[in-house]
N, C-alpha and C positions, 0 to 999 in steps of 0.2 A: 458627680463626676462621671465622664462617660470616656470608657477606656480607646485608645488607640484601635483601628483598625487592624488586625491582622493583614500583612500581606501571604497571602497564598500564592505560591511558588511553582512553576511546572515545567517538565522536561518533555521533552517530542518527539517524537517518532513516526513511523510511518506505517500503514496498513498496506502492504502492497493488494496490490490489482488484482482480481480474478473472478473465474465466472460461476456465477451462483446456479443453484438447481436448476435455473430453468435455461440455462446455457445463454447467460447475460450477464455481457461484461461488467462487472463492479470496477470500476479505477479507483486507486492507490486514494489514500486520504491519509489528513496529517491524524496523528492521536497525541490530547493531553495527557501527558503523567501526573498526580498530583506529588511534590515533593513532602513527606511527611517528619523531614529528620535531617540535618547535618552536623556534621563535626567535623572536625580537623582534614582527617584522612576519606573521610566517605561523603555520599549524599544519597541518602537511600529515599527510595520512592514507591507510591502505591502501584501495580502491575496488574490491578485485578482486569481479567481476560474474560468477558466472555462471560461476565456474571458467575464467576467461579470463588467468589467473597473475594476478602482482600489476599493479595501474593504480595508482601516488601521486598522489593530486590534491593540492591545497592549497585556501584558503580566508583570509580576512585575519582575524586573531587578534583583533585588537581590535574588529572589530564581533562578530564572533561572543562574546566575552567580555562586552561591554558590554550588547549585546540575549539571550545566551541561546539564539539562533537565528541562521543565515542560509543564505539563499537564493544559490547561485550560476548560472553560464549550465549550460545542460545540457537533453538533453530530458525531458519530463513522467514520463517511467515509469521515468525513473533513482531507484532512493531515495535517492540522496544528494544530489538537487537540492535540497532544504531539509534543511539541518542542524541537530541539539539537542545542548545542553551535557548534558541530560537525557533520559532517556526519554520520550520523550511520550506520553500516553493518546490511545489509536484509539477512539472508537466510531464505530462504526459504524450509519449510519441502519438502520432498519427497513425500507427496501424495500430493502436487499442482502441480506435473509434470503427476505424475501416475494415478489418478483417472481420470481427465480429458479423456485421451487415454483411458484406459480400458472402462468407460461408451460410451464413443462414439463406440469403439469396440462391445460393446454390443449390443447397438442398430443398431448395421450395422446386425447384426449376427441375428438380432429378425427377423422370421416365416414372418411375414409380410412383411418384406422389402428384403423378398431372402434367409433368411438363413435360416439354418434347426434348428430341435427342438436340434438337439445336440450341434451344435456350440452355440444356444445360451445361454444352461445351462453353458456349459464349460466358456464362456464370463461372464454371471452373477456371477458363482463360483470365479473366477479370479476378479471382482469387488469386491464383499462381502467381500473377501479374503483380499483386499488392505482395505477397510473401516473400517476393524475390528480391523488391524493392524495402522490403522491412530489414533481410538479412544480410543486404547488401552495405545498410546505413551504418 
């Protein structure tokens, strides 16, 4: 007799966006939680961060079941501070692909490091240019 399949169960979250040491943008990516535990009132889940062994947090079942999402305390660059019964779709704006490129542009283009004073206005104009239109959106 060969027993049932376990289903394995998982909650989602989000890794936001940021730029890694060598000042390149990493964009936002979804994270699986593995669910290890429910009851009545809870549904606690594995959190391990970062290779830090396992962290169980929990979360209240019933909002999370009735909204699809929730949000618990935690800081902003944890991904499991907002949780999905689903995966959720990342996009990502257009000035996380383009600012990056144009600022790096810029500084290749700066007096100092080779370029001329004109390329670099032209580069900083082309910066300024996306950032206004970023904060304007």
């Amino acid at each position: 007799m060969s027993a049932a399949p376990v289903q394995v169960e998982f909650l989602y979250g989000i890794k936001p966006g940021r730029f890694d040491a060598n000042d390149d943008w990493q964009p936002e990516s979804v994270v699986a939680f593995r669910i290890t535990k429910k009851t009545p009132k809870r549904i606690y889940y594995d959190a391990e961060l970062y290779g830090r062994g396992p962290r169980i947090r929990f979360v209240d079942r019933h909002r999370l079941e009735t909204d699809g999402e929730i949000t618990r305390r935690g800081q902003w660059w944890e991904p499991d501070l907002r949780l999905h019964t689903e995966p959720p779709q990342t996009f990502p704006p257009q000035w996380d692909l383009e600012l990056p490129r144009l600022k790096a542009e810029m500084a290749a283009a700066h007096p100092d490091r080779g370029g001329t004073d004109a390329e670099f206005i032209a580069a900083r104009a082309r910066y300024k240019n996306a950032r206004t239109k970023e904060t304007s959106a």
